[in-house]
ZAMARGU-4260 file (C-alpha; in steps of 0.2 Angstrom, whole numbers, plus 5000, padded with zeros to 4 digits):
<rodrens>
0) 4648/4739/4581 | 4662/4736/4596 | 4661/4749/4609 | 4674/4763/4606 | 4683/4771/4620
5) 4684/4792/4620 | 4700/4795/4615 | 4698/4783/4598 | 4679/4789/4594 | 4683/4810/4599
10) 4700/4808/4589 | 4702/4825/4578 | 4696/4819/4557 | 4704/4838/4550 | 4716/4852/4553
15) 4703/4864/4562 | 4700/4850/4576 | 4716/4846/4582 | 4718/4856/4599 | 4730/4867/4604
20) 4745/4863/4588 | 4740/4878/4575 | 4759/4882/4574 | 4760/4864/4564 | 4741/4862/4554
25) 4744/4879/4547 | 4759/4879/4541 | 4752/4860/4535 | 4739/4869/4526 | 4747/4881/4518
30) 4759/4869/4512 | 4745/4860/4503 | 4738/4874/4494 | 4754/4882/4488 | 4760/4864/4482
35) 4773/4865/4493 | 4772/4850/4503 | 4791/4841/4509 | 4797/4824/4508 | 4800/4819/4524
40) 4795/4827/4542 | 4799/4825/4560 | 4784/4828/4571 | 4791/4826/4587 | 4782/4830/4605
45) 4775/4822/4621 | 4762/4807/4622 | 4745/4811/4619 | 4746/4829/4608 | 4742/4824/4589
50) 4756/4819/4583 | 4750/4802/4573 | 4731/4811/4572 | 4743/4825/4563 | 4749/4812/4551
55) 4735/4804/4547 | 4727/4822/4543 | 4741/4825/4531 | 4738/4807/4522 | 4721/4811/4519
60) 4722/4828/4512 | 4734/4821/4501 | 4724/4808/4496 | 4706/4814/4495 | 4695/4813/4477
65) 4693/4832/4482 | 4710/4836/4485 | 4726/4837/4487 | 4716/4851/4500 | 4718/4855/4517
70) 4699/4850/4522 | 4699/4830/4517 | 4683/4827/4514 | 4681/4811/4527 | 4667/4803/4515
75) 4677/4797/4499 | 4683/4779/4500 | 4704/4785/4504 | 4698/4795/4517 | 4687/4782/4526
80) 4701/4769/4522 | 4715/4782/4532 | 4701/4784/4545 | 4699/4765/4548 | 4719/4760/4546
85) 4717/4749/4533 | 4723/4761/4517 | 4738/4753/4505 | 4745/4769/4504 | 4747/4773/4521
90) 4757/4762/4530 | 4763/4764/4549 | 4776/4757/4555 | 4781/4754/4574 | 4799/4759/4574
95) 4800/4751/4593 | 4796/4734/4585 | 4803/4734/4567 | 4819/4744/4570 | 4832/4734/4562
100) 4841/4735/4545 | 4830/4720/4537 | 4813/4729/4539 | 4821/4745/4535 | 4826/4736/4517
105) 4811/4728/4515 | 4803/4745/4519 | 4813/4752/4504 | 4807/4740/4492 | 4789/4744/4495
110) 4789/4763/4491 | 4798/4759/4476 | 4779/4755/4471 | 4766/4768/4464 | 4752/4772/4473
115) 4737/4758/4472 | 4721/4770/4475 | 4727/4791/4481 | 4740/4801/4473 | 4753/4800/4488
120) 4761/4785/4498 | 4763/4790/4518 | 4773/4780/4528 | 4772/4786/4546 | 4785/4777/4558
125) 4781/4779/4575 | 4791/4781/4587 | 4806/4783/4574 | 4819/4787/4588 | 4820/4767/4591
130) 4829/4764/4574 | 4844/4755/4576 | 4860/4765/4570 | 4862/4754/4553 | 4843/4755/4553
135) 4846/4776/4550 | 4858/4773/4540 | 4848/4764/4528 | 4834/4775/4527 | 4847/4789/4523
140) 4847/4788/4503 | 4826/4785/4503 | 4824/4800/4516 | 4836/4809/4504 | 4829/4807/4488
145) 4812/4797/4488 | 4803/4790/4475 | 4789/4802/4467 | 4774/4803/4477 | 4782/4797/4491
150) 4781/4807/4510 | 4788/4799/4526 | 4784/4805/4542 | 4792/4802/4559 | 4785/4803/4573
155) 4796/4802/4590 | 4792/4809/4608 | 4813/4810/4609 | 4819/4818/4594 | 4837/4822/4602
160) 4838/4802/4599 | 4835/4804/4580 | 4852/4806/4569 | 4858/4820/4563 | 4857/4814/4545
165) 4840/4811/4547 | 4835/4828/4555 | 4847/4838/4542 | 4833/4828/4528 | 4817/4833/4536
170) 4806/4847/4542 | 4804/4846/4560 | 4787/4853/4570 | 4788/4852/4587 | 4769/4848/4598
175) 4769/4856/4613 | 4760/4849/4627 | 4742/4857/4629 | 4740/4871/4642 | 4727/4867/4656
180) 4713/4879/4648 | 4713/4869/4634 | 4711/4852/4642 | 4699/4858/4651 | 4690/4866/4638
185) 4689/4849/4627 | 4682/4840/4642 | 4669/4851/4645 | 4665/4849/4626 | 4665/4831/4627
190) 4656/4826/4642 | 4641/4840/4636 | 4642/4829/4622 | 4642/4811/4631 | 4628/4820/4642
195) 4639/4817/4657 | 4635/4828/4672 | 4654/4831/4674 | 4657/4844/4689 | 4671/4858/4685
200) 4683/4854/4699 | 4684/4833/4696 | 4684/4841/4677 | 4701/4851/4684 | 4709/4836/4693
205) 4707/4827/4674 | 4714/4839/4667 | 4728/4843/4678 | 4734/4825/4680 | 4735/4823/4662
210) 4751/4833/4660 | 4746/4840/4644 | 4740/4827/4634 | 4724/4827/4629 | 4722/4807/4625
215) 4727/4805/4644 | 4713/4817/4649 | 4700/4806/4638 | 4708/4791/4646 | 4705/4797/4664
220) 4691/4804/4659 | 4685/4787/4653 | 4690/4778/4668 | 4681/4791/4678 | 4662/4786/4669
225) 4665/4768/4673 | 4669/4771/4692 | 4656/4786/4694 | 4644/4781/4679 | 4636/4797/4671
230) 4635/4809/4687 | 4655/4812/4690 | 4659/4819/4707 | 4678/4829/4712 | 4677/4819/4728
235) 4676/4802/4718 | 4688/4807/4704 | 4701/4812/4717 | 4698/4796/4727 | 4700/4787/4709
240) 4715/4796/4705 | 4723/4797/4724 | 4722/4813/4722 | 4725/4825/4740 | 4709/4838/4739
245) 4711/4855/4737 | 4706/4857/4756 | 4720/4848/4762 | 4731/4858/4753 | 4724/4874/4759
250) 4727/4869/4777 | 4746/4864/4774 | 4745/4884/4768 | 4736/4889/4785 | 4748/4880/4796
255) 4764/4885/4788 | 4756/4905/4787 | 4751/4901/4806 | 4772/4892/4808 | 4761/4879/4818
260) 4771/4862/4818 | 4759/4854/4826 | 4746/4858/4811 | 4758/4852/4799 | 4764/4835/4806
265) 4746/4830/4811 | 4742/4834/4792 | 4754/4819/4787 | 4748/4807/4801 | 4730/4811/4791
270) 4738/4805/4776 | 4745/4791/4780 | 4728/4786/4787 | 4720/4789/4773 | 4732/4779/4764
275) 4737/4794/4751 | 4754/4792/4742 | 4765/4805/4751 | 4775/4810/4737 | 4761/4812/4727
280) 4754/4823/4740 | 4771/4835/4739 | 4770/4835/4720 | 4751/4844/4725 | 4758/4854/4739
285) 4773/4860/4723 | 4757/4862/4712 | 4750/4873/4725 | 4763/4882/4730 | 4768/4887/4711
290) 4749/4893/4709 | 4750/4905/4724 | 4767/4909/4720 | 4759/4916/4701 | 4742/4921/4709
295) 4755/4933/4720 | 4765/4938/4705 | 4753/4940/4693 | 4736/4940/4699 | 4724/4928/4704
300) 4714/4928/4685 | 4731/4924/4677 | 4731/4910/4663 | 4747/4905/4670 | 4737/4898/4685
305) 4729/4878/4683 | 4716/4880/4693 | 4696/4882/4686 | 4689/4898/4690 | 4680/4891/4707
310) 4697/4891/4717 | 4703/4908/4711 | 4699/4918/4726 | 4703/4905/4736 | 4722/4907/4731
315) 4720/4925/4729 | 4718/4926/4748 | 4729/4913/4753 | 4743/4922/4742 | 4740/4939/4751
320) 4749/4930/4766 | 4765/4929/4759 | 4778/4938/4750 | 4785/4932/4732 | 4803/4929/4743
325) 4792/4917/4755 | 4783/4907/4741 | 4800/4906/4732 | 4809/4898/4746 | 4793/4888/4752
330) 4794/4879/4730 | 4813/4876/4734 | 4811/4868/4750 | 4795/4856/4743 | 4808/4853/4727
335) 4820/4846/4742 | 4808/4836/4750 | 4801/4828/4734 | 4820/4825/4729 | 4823/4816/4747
340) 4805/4807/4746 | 4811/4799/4727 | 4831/4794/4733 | 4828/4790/4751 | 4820/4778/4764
345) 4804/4781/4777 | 4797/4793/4766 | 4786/4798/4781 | 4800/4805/4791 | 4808/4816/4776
350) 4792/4823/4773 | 4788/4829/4791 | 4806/4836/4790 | 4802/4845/4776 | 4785/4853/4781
355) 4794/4858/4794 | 4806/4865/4788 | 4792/4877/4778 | 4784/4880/4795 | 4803/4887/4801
360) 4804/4896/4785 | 4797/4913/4792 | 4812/4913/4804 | 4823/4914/4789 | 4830/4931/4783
365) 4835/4932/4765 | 4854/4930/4758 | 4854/4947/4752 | 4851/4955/4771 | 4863/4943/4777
370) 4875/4947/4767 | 4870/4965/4768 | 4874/4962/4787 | 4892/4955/4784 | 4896/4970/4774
375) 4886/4985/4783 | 4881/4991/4768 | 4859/4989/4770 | 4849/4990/4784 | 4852/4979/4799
380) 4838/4961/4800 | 4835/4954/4817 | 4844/4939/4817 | 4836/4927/4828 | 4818/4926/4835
385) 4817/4931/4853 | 4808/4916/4863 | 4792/4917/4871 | 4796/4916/4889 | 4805/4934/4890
390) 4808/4939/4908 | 4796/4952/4913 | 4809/4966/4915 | 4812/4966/4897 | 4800/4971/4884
395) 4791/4959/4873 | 4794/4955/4855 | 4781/4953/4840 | 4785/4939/4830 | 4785/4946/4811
400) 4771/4937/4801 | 4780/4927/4785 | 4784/4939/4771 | 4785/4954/4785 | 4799/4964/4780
405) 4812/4973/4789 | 4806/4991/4797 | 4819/5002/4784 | 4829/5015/4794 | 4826/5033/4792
410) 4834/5041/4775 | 4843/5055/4785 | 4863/5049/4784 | 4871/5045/4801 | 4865/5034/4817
415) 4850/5034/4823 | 4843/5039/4840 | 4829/5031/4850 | 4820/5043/4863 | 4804/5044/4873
420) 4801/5058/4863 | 4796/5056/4846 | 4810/5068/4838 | 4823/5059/4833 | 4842/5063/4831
425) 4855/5058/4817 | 4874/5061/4820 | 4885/5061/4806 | 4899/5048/4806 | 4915/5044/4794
430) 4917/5028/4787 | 4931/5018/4799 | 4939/5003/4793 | 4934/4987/4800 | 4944/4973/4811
435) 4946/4959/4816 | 4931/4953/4832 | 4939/4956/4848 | 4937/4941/4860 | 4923/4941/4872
440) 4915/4930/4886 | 4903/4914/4879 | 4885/4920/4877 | 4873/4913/4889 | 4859/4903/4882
445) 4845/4915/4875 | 4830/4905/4884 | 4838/4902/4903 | 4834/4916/4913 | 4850/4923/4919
450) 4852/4933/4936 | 4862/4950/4936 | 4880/4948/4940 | 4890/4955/4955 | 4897/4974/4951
455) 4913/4964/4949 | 4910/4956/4934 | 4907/4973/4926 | 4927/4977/4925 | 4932/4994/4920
460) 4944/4986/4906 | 4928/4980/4895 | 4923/4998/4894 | 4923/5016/4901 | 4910/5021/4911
465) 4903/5039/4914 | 4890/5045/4923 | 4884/5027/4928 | 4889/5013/4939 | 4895/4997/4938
470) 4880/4988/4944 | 4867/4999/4933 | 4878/4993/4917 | 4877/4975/4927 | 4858/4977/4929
475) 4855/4984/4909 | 4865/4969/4903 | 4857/4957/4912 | 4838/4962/4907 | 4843/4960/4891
480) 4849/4940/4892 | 4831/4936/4886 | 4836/4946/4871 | 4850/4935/4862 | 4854/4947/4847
485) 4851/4964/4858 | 4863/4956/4873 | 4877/4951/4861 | 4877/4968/4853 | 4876/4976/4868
490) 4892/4965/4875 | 4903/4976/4860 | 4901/4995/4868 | 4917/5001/4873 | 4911/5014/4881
495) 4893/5021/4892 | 4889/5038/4894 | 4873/5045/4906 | 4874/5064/4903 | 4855/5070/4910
500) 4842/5061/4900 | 4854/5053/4886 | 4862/5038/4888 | 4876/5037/4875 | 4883/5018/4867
505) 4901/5019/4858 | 4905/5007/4848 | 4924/5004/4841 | 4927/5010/4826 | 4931/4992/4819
510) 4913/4985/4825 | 4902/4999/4815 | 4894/4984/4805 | 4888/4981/4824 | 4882/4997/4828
515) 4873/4998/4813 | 4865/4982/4819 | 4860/4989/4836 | 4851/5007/4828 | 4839/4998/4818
520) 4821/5007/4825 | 4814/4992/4834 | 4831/4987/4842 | 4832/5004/4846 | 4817/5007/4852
525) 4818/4989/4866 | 4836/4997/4870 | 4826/5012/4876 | 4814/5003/4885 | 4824/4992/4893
530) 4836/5006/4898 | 4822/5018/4905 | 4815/5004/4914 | 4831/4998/4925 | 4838/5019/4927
535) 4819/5021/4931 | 4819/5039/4921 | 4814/5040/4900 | 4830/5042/4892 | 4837/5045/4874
540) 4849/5032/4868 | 4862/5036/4855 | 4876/5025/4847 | 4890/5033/4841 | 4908/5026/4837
545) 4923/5027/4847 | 4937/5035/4839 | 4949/5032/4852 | 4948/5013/4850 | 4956/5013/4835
550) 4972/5015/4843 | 4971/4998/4849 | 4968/4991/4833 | 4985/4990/4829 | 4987/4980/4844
555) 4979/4963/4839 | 4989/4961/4822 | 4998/4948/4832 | 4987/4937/4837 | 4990/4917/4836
560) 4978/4907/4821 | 4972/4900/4838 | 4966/4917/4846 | 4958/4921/4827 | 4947/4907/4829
565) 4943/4909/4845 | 4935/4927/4842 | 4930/4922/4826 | 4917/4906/4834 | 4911/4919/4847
570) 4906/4933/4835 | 4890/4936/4833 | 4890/4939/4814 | 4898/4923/4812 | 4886/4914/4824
575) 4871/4919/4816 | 4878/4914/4797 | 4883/4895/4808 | 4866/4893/4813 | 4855/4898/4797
580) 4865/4891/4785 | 4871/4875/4796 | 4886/4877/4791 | 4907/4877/4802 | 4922/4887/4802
585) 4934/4873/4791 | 4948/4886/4795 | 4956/4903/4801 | 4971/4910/4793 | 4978/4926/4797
590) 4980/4937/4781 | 4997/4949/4777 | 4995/4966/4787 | 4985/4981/4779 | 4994/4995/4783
595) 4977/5005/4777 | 4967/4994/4786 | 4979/4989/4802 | 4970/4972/4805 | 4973/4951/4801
600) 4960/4946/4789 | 4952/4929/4786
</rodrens>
């Protein structure tokens, strides 16, 4: 006898051996011993799930000697006919290749024929979607009513194609595709019973790059024993396959957790040395990501998860370094990058954009606190990451690990205070009504050490001072230029105050989304230090609002659609949202006049 490949010589023979589809063979079953079996059924579903096998099934329970009965026999002469494809009462048809109106008519006249050996004529049309409209048409009437004994099944992977006419006449099961347990499952059983030494992770890269079809698996599967012979290997299936290894995966996880560029973009030059398919390798890295982002969600032993039990922990701990918002942005940005690897050239390029884009991730605060920001209604996020190079006068900044949150602000209402000491003090303040940004000088660029300006620089007209010079403002100011976010903050206070060992920031009224910035605890607590370091004496700092600028308010109602953009480019709220999000002011129109409100709104 000719040699037979796996998926033909392991193809389910009943009911209880076909994997993963009990929503259809009971419901099959049942139907037979009530007597309740249909006319005409629909079995729709991807490649490689059962769908023919399924069929096939139902012809020989229909046609056994012992039956009709849900357990064919496979020993009587109609069930080993049906087995080998050469029954006169089954007939399958290939609707892709005979899909006109002639064969459809010819079709007709045969099941106008009794049965020649079973009890039931089956005709099975593959692929039935393929049938030309006058084709479906046709078939209407037989579908509709059939000769006795006669049962049609249609089997389709694309059962949206089918006409409605046809679906209204037949009950429709739908395969689903087979979860990777179950794969992987039935190749174990298999190659136990080939006596192939079949090692669980090249058993897991099968089963995964079947895509829930079990024939595929046998397919692979079979392509892996003529490559490897009887001792199968993960390193050899992958290298069969072109399938990244797990390793390489993992270090794309370490360099983005470690926001190492340099990690990341040698990763790719190894690829292409290795001659891997870089779009295949993102479509692992999406796999790996998805993984890690259920391991995090739902635990490490989750079903959910395709992956064999060997590389569990292994996701478990690289899962513990980020949060569900980092993993969620890492799968959209891969899903970009796979997009821009299928539509566009030098797929090399749009890949190293892409990984690093996930190194830069970390540096990304969420819409939410952005928003949040805008609106000063939630705590205040650092928005951009202080370089590396700070001058040595002001004090140095952590960088947050990826999926660090946000330090919350204390519960008690009012702004907060940071001191030397650890007591802390909260002051009351009403709600003021916002403004429009008030111009101020260009910001200096955060990484170019910047000297401390002259006394005359500091004018009294940009603020009141009490209890402090001119040049000690000048001096604070300019310790903070290594500091982007704390210095633009810092650029709003209309007002200083040094009263003993409390130094006092007022903000205007209007800029209270500002001051809400500036009192989050770490801004706080570098204000502090920088502040004690250049007064040269431990000092309390407090921000509180300036009533008494609201009275200016008023003032900047007239203002040209000219001067609105100007402020509006130099705001710092507005700069930050320009740089995350890449985006540019399209335009500035002055709004009516509030008379609640007293500002010109965008």
């Amino acid at each position: 006898m000719s040699y037979q490949v796996l998926a033909r010589k392991w193809r389910p023979q009943s009911f209880r051996e076909v994997v993963g589809q009990a929503h259809v063979t009971e419901t099959l079953a049942n139907a037979i011993r009530s007597g309740r079996v249909a006319h005409a059924y629909i079995f729709s579903g991807v490649r490689g799930v059962g769908k023919t096998t399924t069929a096939r099934i139902l012809a020989k329970a229909l046609n056994c000697v012992q039956g009709p009965t849900p357990e064919p026999c496979n020993v009587c002469d109609a069930c080993r006919e049906i087995t080998a494809g050469s029954s006169l009462d089954v007939l399958e048809i290939d609707a892709a290749s005979n899909r006109g109106i002639d064969q459809i008519r010819e079709l007709r006249e045969m099941v106008r024929y009794a049965p020649a050996r079973g009890r039931s004529k089956v005709v099975i049309l593959d692929e039935a979607h393929q049938l030309t409209e006058e084709a479906s048409n046709a078939l209407l009437k037989t579908l509709e009513e059939p000769p006795p004994g006669v049962v049609f099944i249609l089997a389709t992977t694309q059962p949206e194609d089918l006409a409605d006419t046809i679906r209204s006449r037949a009950q429709h099961f739908h395969f689903r595709p087979l979860a990777f347990a179950e794969i992987d499952a039935e190749l174990a059983r298999i190659a136990e019973q080939e006596s192939l030494q079949l090692e669980p992770a090249a058993r897991a890269v099968l089963a995964r790059a079947a895509q829930g079809s079990l024939r595929d698996a046998l397919s692979l599967l079979e392509q892996a024993v003529a490559y490897c012979g009887r001792e199968i290997h993960d390193r050899q299936v992958r290298e069969l396959l072109g399938v990244v290894s797990e390793e390489v995966l993992h270090e794309l996880v370490e360099a983005v957790a470690a926001q190492s560029a340099q990690r990341a973009l040698a990763l790719v030059h190894r690829l292409i040395r290795e001659g891997q398919n870089l779009q295949h390798f993102c479509r692992e890295a999406i796999r790996h990501i998805r993984n890690l982002l259920v391991a995090r969600v739902a635990g490490a032993d989750s079903e959910l998860i395709a992956a064999p039990a060997e590389e569990r922990p292994a996701l478990a701990a690289a899962a513990s370094k980020f949060s569900e918002e980092d993993l969620t942005r890492l799968f959209q940005i891969l899903l970009t990058t796979d997009d821009d690897l299928r539509r566009k050239p030098d797929p090399q390029l749009h890949l190293e954009l892409g990984l690093l884009r996930m190194v830069n991730a970390a540096r990304l605060a969420p819409l939410e606190e952005v928003l949040a920001e805008l609106g000063g209604t939630a705590r205040p996020v650092e928005v951009p990451r202080v370089s590396s190079g700070a001058a040595g006068s002001a004090p140095s900044v952590r960088s947050d690990p990826v999926g660090a949150r946000p330090v919350p602000r204390a519960a008690a209402p009012g702004f907060y205070s940071a001191a030397a000491a650890p007591a802390r003090e909260a002051t009351t303040v009403a709600p003021p009504t916002p403004d429009v940004p008030r111009e101020e000088p260009p910001r200096r660029p955060a990484t170019t050490p910047v000297a401390a300006p002259p006394p005359s620089l500091v004018t009294r007209a940009a603020g009141v001072l009490s209890g402090l010079e001119e040049a000690q403002v000048a001096a604070i100011k300019a310790a903070m230029q290594q500091q982007r976010f704390l210095a633009s903050l810092v650029e709003h206070v209309s007002r200083w105050e040094l009263e003993g060992s409390e130094m006092r920031l007022y903000f205007p009224t209007e800029r209270r989304a500002l001051a809400e910035m500036l009192q989050a605890r770490d801004t706080m607590e570098r204000l502090r230090t920088i502040t004690s370091s250049v007064l040269g004496q431990p000092l309390r700092v407090c921000v509180r609002l300036d009533a008494a600028s609201a009275a200016r308010s008023g003032r900047e109602n007239s203002l040209t659609t000219a001067q609105l953009r100007a402020r509006f480019e130099q705001d710092p709220i507005v700069q930050a949202m320009l740089e995350r999000f890449g985006g540019r002011i399209a335009e500035v129109r002055p709004g009516p006049p509030d008379p609640s409100r007293g500002k010109d709104e965008e």
